[in-house]
DSSP file (Angstrom, degrees, kcal/mol; ACC not computed):
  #  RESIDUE AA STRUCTURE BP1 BP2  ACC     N-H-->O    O-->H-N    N-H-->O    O-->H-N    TCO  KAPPA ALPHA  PHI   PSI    X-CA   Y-CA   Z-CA
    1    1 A X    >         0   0    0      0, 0.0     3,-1.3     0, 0.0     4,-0.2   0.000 360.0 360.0 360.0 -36.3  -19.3    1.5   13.0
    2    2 A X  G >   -     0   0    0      1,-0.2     3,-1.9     2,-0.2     0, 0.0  -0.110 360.0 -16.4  77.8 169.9  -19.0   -1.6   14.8
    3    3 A X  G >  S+     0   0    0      1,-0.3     3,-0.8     2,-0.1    -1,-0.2   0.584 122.3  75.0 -31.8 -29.2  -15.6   -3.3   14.9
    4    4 A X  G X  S+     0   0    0     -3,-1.3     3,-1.3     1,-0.3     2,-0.6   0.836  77.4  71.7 -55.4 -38.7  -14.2   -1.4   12.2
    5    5 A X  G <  S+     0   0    0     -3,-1.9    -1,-0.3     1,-0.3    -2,-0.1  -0.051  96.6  46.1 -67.8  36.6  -13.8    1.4   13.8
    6    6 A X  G <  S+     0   0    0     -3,-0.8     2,-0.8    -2,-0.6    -1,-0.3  -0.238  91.8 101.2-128.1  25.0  -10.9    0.2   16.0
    7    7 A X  S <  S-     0   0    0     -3,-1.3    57,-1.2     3,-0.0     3,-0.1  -0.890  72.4-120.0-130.7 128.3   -8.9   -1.5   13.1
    8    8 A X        -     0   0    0     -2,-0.8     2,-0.1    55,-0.3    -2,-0.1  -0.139  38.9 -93.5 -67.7 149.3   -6.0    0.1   11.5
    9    9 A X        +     0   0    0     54,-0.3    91,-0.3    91,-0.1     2,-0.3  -0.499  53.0 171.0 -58.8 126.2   -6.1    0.7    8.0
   10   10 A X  B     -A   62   0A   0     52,-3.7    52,-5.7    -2,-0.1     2,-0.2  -0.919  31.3-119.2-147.8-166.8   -4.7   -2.2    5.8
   11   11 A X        -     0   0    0     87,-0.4     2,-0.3    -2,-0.3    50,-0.2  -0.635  16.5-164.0-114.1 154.3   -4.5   -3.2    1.8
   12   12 A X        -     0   0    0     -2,-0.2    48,-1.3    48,-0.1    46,-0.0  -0.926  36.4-117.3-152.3 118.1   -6.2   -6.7    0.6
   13   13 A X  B     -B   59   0B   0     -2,-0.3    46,-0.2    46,-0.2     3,-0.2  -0.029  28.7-168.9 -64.1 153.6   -4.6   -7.2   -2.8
   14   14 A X  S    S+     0   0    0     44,-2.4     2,-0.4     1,-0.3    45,-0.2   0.892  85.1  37.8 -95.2 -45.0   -6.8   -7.3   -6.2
   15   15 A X        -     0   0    0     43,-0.9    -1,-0.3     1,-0.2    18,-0.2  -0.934  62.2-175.4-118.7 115.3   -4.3   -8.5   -8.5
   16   16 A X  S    S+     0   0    0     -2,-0.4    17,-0.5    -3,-0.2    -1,-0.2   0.948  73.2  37.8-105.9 -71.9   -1.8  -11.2   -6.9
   17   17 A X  S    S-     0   0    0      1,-0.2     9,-0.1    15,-0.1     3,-0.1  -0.553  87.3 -98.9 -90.8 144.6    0.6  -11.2  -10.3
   18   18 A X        -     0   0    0     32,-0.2     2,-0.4    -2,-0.2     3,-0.3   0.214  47.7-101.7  -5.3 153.5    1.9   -8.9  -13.0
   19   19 A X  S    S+     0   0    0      1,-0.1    -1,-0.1    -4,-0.0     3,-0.1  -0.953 112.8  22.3 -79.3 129.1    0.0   -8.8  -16.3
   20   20 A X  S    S+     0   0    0     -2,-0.4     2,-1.2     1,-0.2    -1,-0.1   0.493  87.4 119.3 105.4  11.2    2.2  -11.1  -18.8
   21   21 A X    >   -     0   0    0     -3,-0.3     3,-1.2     3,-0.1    -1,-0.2  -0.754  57.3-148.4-112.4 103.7    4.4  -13.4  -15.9
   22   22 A X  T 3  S+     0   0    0     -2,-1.2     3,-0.1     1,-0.3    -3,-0.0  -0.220  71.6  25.0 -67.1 170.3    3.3  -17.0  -16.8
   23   23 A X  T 3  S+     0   0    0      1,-0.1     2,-0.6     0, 0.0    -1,-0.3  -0.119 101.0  93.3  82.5 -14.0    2.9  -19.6  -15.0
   24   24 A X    <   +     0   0    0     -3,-1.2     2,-0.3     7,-0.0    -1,-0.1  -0.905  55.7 175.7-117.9 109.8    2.3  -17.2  -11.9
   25   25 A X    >   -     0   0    0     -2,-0.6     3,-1.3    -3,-0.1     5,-0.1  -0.899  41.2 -69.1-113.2 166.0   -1.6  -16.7  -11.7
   26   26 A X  T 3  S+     0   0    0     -2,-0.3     3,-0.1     1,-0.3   -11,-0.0  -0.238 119.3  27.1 -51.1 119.4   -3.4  -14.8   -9.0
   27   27 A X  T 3  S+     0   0    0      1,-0.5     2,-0.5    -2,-0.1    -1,-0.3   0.129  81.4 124.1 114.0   7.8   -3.4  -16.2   -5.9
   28   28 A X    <   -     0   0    0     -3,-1.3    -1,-0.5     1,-0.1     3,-0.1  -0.834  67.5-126.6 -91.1 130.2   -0.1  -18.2   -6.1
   29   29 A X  S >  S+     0   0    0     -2,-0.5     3,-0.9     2,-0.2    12,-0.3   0.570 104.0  73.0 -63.9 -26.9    2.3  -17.1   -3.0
   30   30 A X  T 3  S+     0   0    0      1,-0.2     2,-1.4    10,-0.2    11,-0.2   0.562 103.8  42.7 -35.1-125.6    5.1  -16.4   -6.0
   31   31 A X  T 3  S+     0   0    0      9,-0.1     2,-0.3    -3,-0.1    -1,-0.2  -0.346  77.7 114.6  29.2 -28.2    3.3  -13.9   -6.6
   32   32 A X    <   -     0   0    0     -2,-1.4     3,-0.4    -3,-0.9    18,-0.1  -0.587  33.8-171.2 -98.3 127.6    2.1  -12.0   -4.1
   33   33 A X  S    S+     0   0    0    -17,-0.5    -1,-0.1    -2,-0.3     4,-0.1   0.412  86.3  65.1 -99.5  14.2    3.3   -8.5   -3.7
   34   34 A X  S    S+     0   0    0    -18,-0.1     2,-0.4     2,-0.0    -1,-0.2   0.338  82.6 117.6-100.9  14.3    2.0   -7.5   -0.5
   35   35 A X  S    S-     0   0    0     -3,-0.4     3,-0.2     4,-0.1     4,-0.1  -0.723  81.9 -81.0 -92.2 144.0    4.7  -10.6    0.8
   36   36 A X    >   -     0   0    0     -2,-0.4     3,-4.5     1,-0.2    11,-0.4   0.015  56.8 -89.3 -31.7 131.9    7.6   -9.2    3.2
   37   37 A X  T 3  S+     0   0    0      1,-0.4    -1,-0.2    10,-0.1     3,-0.1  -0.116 125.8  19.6 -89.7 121.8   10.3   -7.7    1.4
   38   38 A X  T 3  S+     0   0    0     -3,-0.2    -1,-0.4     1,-0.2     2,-0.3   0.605 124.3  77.2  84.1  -6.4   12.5  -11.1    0.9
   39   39 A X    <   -     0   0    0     -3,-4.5     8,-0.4     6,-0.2     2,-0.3  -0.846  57.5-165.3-136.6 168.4    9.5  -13.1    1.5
   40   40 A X    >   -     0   0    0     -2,-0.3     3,-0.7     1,-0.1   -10,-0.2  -0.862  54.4 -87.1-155.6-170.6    6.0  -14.3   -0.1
   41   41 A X  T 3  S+     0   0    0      1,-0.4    -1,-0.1   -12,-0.3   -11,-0.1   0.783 134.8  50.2 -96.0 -42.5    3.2  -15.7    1.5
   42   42 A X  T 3  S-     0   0    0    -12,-0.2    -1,-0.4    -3,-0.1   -12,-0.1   0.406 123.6-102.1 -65.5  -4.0    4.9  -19.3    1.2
   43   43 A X  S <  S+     0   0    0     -3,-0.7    -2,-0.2     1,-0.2     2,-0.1   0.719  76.9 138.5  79.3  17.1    8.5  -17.7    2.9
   44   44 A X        -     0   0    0    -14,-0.1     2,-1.2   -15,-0.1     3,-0.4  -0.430  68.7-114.4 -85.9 156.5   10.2  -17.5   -0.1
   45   45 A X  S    S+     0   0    0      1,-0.2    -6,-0.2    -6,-0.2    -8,-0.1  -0.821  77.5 114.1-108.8 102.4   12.4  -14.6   -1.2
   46   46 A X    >>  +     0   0    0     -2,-1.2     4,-2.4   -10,-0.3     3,-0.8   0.370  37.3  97.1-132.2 -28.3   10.1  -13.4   -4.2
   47   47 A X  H 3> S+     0   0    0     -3,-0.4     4,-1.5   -11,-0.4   -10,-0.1   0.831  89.6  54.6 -49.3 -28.2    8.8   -9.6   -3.1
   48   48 A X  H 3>>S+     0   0    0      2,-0.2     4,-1.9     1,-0.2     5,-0.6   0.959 111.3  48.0 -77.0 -59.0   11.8   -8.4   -5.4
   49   49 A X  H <45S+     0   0    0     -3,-0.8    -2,-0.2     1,-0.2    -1,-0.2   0.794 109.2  43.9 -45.8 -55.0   10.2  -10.4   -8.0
   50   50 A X  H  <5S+     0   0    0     -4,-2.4    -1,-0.2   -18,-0.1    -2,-0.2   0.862 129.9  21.8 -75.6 -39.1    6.7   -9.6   -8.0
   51   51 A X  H  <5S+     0   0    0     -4,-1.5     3,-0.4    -5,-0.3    -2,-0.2  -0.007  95.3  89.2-131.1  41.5    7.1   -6.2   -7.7
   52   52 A X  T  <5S+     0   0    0     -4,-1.9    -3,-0.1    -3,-0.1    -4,-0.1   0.531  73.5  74.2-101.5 -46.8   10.4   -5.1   -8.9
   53   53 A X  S   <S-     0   0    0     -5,-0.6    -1,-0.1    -4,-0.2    -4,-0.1   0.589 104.5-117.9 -80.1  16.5    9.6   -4.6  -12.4
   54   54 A X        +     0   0    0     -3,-0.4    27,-0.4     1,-0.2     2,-0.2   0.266  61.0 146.1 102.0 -47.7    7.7   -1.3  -11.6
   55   55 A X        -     0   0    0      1,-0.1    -1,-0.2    24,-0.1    25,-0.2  -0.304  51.7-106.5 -66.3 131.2    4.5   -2.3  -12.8
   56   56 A X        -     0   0    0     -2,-0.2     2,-0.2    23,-0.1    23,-0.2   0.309  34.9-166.3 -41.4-164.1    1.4   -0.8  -10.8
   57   57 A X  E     -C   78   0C   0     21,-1.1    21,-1.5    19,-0.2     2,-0.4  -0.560  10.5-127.5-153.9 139.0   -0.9   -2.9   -8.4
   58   58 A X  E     -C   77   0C   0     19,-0.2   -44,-2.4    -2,-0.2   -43,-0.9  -0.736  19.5-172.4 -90.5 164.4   -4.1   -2.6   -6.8
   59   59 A X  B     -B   13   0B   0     17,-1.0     2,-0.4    -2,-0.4    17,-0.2  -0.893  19.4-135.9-142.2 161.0   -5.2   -2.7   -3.8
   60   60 A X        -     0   0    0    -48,-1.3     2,-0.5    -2,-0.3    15,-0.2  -0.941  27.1-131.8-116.1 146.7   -8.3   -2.8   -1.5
   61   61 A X        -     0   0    0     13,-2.1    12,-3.7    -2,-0.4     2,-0.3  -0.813  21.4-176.3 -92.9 132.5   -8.5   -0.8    1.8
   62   62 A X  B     +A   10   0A   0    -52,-5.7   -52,-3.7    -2,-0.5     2,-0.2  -0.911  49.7  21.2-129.9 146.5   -9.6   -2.3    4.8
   63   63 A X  S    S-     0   0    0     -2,-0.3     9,-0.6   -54,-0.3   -54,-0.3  -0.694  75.8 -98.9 107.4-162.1  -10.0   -0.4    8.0
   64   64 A X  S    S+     0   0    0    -57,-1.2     3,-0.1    -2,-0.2    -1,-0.1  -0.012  83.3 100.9-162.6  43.7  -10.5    3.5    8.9
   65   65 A X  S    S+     0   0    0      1,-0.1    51,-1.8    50,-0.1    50,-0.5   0.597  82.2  54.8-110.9  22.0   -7.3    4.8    9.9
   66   66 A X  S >> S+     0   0    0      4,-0.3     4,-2.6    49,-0.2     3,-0.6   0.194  97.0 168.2-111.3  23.9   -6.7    6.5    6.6
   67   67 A X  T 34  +     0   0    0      1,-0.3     4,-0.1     2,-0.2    -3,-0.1  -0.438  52.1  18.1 -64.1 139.4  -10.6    8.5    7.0
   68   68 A X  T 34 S+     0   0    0     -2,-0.1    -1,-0.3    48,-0.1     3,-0.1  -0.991 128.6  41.8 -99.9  16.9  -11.7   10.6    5.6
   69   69 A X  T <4 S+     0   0    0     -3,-0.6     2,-0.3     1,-0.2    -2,-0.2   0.794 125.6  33.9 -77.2 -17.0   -9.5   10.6    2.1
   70   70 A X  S  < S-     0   0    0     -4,-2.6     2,-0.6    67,-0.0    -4,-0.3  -0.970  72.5-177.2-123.4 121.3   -9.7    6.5    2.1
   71   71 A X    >   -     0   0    0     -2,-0.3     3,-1.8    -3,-0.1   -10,-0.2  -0.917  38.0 -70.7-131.3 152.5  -12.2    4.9    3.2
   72   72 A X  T 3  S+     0   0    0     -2,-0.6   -10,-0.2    -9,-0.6     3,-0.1   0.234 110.3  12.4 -45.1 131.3  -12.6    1.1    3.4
   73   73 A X  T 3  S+     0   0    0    -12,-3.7    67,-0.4     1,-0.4    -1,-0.3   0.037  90.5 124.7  82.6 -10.1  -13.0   -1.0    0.5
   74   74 A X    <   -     0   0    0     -3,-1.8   -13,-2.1    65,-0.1     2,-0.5  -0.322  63.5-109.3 -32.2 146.0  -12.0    1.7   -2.1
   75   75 A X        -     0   0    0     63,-1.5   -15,-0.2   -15,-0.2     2,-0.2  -0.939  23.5-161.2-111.0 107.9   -9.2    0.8   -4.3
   76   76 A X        -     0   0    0     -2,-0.5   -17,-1.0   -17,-0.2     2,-0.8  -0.375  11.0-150.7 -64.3 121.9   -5.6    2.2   -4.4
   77   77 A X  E     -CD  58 136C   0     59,-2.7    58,-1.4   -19,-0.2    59,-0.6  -0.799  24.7-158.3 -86.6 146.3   -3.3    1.8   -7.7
   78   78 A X  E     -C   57   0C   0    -21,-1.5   -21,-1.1    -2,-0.8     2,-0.3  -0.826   3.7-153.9-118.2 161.1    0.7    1.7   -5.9
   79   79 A X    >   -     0   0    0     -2,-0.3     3,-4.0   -23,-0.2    54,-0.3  -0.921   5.1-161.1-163.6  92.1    3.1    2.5   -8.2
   80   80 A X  T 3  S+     0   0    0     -2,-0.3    -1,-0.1     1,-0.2   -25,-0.1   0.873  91.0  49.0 -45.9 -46.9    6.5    0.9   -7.2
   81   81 A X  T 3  S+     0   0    0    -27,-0.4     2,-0.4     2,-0.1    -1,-0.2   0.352  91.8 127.1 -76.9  -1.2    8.7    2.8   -8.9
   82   82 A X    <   -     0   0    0     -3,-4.0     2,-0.3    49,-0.2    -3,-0.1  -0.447  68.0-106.2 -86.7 136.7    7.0    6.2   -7.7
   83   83 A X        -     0   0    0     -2,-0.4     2,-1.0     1,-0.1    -1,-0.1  -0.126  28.7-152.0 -33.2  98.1    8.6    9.1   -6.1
   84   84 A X        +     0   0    0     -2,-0.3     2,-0.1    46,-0.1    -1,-0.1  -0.713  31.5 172.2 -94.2 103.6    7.5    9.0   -2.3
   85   85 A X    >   -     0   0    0     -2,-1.0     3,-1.1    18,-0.1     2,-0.8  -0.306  45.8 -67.2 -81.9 165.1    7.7   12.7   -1.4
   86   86 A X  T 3  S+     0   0    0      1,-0.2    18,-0.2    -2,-0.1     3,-0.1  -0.664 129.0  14.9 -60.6 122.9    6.7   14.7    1.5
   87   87 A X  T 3  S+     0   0    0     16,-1.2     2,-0.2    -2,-0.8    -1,-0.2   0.561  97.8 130.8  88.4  18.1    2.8   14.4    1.7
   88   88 A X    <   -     0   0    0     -3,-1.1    15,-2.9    15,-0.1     2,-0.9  -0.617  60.1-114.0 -90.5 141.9    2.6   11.2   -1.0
   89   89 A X  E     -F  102   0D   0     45,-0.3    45,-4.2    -2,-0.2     2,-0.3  -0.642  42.0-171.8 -80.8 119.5    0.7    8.2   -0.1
   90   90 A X  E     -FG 101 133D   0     11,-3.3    11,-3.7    -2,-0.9     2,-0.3  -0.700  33.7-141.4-124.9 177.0    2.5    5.2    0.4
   91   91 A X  E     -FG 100 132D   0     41,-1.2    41,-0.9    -2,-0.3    40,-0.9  -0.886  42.5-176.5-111.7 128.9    2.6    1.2    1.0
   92   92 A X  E     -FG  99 130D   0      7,-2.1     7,-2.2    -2,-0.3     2,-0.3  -0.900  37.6-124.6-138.4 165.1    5.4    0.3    3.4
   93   93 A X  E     +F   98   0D   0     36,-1.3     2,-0.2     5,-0.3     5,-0.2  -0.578  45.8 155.0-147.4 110.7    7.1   -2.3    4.9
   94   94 A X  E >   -F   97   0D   0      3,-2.1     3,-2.0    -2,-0.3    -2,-0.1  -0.799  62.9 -14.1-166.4 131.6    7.0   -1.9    9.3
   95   95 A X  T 3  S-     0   0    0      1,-0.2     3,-0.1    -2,-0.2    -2,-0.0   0.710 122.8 -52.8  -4.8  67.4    7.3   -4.0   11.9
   96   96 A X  T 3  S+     0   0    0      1,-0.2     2,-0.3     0, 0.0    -1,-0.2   0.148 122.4  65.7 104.3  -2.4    6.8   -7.1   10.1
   97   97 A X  E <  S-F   94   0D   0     -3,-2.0    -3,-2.1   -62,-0.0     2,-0.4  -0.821  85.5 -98.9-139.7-174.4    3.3   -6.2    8.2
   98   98 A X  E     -F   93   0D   0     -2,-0.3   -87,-0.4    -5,-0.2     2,-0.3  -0.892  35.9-171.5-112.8 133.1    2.5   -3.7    5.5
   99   99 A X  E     -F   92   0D   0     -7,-2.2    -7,-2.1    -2,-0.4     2,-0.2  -0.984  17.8-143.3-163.0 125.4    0.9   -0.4    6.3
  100  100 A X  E     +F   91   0D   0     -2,-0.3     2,-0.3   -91,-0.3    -9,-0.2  -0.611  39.8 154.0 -89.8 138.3   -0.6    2.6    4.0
  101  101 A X  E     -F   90   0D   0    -11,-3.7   -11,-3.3    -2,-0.2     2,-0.5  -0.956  54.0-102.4-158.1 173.9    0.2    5.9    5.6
  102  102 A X  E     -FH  89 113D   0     11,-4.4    11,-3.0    -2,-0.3     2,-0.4  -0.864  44.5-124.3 -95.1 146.6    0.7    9.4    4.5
  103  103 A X  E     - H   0 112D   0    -15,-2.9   -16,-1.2    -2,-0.5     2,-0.2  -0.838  31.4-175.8 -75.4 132.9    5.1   10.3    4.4
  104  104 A X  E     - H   0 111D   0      7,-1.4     7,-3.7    -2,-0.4     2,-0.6  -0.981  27.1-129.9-124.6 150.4    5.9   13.2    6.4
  105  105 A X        -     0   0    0     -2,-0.2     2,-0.4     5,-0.2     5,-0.2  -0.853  23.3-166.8-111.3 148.7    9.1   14.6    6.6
  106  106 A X    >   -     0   0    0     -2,-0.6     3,-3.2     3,-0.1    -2,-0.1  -0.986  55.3 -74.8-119.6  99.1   10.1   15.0   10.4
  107  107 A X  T 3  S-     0   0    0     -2,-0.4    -2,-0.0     1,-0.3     0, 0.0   0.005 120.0  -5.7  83.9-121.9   13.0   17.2   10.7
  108  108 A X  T 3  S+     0   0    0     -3,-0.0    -1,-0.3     2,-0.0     2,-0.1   0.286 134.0  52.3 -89.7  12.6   15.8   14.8    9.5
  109  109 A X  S <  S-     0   0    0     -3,-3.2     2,-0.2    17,-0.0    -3,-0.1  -0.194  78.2-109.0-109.5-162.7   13.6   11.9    9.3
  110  110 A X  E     - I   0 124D   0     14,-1.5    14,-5.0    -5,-0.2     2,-0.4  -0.961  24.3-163.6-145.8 138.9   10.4   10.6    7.9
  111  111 A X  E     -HI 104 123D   0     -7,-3.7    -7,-1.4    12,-0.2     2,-1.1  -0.935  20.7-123.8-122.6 163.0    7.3    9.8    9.4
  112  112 A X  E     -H  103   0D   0     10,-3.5     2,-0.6    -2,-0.4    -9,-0.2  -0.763  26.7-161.6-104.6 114.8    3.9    7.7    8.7
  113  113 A X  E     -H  102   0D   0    -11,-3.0   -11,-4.4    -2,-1.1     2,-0.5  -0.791   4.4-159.2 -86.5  99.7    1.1    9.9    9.0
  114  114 A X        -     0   0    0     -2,-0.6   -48,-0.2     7,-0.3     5,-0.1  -0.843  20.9-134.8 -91.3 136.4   -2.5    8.0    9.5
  115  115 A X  S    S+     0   0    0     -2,-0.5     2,-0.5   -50,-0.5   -49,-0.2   0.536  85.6  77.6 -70.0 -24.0   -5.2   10.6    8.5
  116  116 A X  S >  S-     0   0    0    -51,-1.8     3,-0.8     1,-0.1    -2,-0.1  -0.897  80.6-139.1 -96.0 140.1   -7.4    9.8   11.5
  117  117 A X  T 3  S+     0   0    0     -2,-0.5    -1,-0.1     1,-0.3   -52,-0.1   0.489  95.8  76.3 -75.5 -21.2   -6.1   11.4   14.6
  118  118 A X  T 3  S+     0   0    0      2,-0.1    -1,-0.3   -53,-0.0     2,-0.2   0.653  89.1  76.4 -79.1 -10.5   -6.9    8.2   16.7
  119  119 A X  S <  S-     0   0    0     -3,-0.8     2,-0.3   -54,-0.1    -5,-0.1  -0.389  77.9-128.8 -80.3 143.0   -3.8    6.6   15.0
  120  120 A X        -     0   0    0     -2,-0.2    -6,-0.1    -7,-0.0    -2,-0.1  -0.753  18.1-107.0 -92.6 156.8   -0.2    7.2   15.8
  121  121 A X        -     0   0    0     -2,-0.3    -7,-0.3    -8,-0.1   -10,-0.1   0.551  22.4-154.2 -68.3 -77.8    2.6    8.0   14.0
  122  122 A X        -     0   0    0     -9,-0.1   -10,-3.5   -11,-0.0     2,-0.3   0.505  16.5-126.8-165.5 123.0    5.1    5.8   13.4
  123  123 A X  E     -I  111   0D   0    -12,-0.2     2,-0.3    -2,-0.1   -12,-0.2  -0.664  12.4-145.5 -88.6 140.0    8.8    6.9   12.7
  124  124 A X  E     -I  110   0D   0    -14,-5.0   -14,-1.5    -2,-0.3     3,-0.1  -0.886  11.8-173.1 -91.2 123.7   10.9    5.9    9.7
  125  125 A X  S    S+     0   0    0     -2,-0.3     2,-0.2   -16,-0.1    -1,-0.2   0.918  78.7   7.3 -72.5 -47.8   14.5    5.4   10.1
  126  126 A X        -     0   0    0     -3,-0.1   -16,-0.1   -17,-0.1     3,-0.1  -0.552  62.0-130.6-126.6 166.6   15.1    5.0    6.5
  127  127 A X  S >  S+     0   0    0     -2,-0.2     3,-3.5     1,-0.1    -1,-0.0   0.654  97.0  85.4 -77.6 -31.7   12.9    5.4    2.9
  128  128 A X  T 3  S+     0   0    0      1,-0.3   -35,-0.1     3,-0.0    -1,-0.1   0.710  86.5  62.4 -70.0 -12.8   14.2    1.7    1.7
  129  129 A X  T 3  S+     0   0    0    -37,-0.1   -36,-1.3    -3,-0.1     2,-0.6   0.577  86.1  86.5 -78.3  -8.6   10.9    0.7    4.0
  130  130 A X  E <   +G   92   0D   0     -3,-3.5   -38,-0.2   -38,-0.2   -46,-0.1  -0.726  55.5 170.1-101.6 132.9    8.8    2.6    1.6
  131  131 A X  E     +     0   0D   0    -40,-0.9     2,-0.3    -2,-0.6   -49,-0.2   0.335  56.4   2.4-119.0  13.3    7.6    0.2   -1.5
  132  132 A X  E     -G   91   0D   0    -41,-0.9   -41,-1.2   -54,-0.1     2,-0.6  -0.992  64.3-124.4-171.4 161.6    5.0    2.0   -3.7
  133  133 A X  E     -G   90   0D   0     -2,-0.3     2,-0.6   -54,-0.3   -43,-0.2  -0.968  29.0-109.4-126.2 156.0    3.2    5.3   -3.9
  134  134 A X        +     0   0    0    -45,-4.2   -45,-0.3    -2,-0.6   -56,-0.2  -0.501  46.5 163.4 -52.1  99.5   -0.5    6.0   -3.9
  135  135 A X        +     0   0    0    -58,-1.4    14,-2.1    -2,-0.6    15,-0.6   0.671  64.7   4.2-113.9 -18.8   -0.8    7.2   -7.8
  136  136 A X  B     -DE  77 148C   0    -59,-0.6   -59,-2.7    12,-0.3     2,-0.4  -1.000  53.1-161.9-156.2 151.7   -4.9    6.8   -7.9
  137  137 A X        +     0   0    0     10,-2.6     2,-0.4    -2,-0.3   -61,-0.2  -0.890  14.9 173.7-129.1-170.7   -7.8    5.9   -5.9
  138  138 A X        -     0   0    0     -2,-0.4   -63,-1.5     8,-0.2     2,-0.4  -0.994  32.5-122.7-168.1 170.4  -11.7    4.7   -7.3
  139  139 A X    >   -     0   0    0      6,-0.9     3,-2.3    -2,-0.4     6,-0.2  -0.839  39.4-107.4-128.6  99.0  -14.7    3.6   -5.7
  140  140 A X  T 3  S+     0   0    0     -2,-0.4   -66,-0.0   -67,-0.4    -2,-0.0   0.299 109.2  21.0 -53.9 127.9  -15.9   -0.1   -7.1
  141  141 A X  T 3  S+     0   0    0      1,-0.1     2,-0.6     2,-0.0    -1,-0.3   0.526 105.9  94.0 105.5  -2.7  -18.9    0.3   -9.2
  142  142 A X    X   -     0   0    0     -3,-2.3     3,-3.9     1,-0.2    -3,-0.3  -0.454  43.5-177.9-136.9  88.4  -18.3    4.3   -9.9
  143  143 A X  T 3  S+     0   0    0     -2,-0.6    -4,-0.3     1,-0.3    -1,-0.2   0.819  93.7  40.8 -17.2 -72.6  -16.4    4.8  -13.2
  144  144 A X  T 3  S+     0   0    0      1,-0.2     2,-2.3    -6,-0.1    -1,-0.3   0.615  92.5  91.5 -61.2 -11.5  -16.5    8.7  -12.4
  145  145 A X  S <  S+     0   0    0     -3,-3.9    -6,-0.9    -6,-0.2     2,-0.5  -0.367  70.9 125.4 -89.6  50.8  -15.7    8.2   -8.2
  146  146 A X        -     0   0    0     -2,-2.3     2,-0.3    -8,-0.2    -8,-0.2  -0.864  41.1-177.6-149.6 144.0  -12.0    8.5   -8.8
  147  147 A X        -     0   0    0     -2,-0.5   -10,-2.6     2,-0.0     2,-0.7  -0.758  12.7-138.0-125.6 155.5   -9.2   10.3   -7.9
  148  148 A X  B     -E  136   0C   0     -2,-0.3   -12,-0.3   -12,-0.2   -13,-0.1  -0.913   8.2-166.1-138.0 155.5   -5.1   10.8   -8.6
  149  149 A X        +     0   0    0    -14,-2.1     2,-0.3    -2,-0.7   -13,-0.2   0.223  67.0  63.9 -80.0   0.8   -2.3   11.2   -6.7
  150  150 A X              0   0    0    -15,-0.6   -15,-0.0     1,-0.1    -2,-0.0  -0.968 360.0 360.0-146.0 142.2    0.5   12.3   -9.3
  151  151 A X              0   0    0     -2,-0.3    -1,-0.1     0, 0.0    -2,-0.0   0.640 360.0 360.0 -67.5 360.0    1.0   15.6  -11.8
C-alpha cells in the first residue's frame, strides 16, 4: 500500500467549469469548485459562482479513508443542490480544506463519518459546511462499474 495508506481521502476535480459558462475553461481558478467557500484557487470570492447554479461535478478520489465503498481514483458525481441526509455521501467544507465523508446524525448534531475505522470523526456544528452530495460513483474505463447514491 505504500504511502497511500496513511492519507486521508480527498477529491481532485475532473471538470474545473460548468458546461455552457464562457470564457471560464477548465483549469481557470474562476472556476474552480473545489475553491473555499468565498474563495477560488486565485483568493477570489467565486465558490458561489462555480457551483451555485446546481449543476453536478465530478470528482476523483484520492486516498483510502473512504475504503472499502470508494476507493482511490474512482469518480464521484456531487450534486450541489442535493439533499444531505443521514447516511448520504457528501463534499464539505472543514477546517480550511474540503473533505468527502459519510453525514451522521449525532444526537443534535451532525457528524463526518470516514468508512475506514483508522479515521476519525469529525463534528459538524452546522449543515451550511456541507456543499454537494454523492449522487453516483464509476470506475474509469468500466461503463458497467457504476453505482448511485439517490432514489
Amino acid at each position: 500500500m505504500g504511502d497511500n495508506a496513511s492519507r486521508p481521502t480527498r477529491v481532485f476535480p475532473i471538470r474545473t467549469a460548468p458546461p455552457g459558462r464562457a470564457g471560464r475553461g477548465a483549469g481557470s481558478p474562476a472556476a474552480d469548485p473545489l475553491a473555499a467557500p468565498g474563495e477560488s484557487a486565485a483568493g477570489e470570492a467565486e465558490f458561489g459562482d462555480a457551483c451555485s447554479s446546481g449543476e453536478s461535478f465530478a470528482l476523483m478520489v484520492l486516498g483510502d479513508s473512504m475504503l472499502p465503498e470508494f476507493a482511490e481514483g474512482e469518480i464521484i458525481v456531487i450534486e450541489p443542490d442535493g439533499l444531505a441526509a443521514d447516511g448520504s455521501f457528501v463534499l464539505a467544507w472543514c477546517d480550511d480544506e474540503w473533505i468527502f465523508r459519510q453525514l451522521v446524525r449525532d444526537g443534535q448534531g451532525w457528524r463526518l463519518r470516514a468508512l475506514n475505522p483508522a479515521y476519525p470523526e469529525i463534528a459538524l456544528p452546522e449543515l451550511g459546511a456541507v456543499r454537494g452530495v454523492v449522487i453516483q460513483k464509476s470506475r474509469p474505463g468500466r461503463r458497467r462499474a457504476s453505482k448511485r447514491y439517490v432514489a
